[in-house]
N, C-alpha and C positions, 0 to 999 in steps of 0.2 A: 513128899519132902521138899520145903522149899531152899535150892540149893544158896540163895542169898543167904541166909542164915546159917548153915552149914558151911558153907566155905564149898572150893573147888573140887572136884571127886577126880581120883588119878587111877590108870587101871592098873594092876599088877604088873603088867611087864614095864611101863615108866617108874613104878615103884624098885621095883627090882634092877632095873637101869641103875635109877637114883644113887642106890646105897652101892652096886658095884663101883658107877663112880669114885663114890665117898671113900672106899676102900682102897682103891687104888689108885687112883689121885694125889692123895698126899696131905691134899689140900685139906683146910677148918672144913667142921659143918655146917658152919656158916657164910664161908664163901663158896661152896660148892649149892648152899641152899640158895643163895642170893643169882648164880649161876643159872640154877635151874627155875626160878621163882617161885620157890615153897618156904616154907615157915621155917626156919633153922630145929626148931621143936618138932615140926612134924617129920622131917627127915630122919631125926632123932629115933623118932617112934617105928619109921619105917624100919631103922637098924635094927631096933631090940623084935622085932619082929621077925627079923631077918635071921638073927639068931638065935631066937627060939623058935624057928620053926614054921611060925605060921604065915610068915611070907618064902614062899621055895625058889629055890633056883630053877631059873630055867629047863636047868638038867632036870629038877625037881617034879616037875610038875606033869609027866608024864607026855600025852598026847601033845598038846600044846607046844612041846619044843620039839618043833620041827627044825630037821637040820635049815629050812627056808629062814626061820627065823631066826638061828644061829648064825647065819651068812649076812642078815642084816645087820645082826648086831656087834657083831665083826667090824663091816662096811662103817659102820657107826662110827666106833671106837678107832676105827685107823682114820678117817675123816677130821673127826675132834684134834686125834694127836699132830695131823697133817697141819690143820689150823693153829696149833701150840707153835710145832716147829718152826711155820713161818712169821708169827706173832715172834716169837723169841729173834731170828733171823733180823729182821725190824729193828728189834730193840739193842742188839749189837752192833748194827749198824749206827745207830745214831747215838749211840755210849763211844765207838770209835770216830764219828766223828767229831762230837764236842771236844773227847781228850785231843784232838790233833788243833781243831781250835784253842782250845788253853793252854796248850804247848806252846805254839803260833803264837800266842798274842806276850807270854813272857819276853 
């Protein structure tokens, strides 16, 4: 199968990443796809997959979810929110300092 013509192959647990993202995020599926660089359509797909079944949870999937990889994906997710928080932190910073400049300059 040549993968140029098929497009990129993802393995189930970034599948399964993906749409927990998607979910508790907040965020479009199209900026969570843009995010992750997949097709807003195919993330889509991974969803409806997701809930019917034939993409499982972690939990799901028997052997494979090992508490090891529970801890990474853990690790993951507090990592990401680590990098929001301080992204966010940044951007109140510099919203508090412009309003103290346009205050100032009145």
């Amino acid at each position: 199968m040549n993968t140029e013509k098929y497009g990129r192959r993802y393995d189930d647990e970034f599948r399964r990443n993906a749409v927990d993202l998607l979910i508790s995020s907040g965020k479009t599926r199209t900026q969570v796809a843009r995010e992750l660089g997949v097709a807003g359509q195919t993330l889509g797909q991974w969803k409806k997959q997701r809930i019917s079944g034939k993409l499982g949870t972690a939990q799901s999937m028997g052997s494979a979810a090992t508490p090891e990889l529970e801890v990474k994906r853990l690790k993951q997710t507090v990592a990401y929110l680590e990098r929001r928080c301080e992204i966010l932190k940044k951007a109140i910073a510099i919203c508090s300092q412009e309003a103290t400049l346009n205050e100032n300059l009145r």
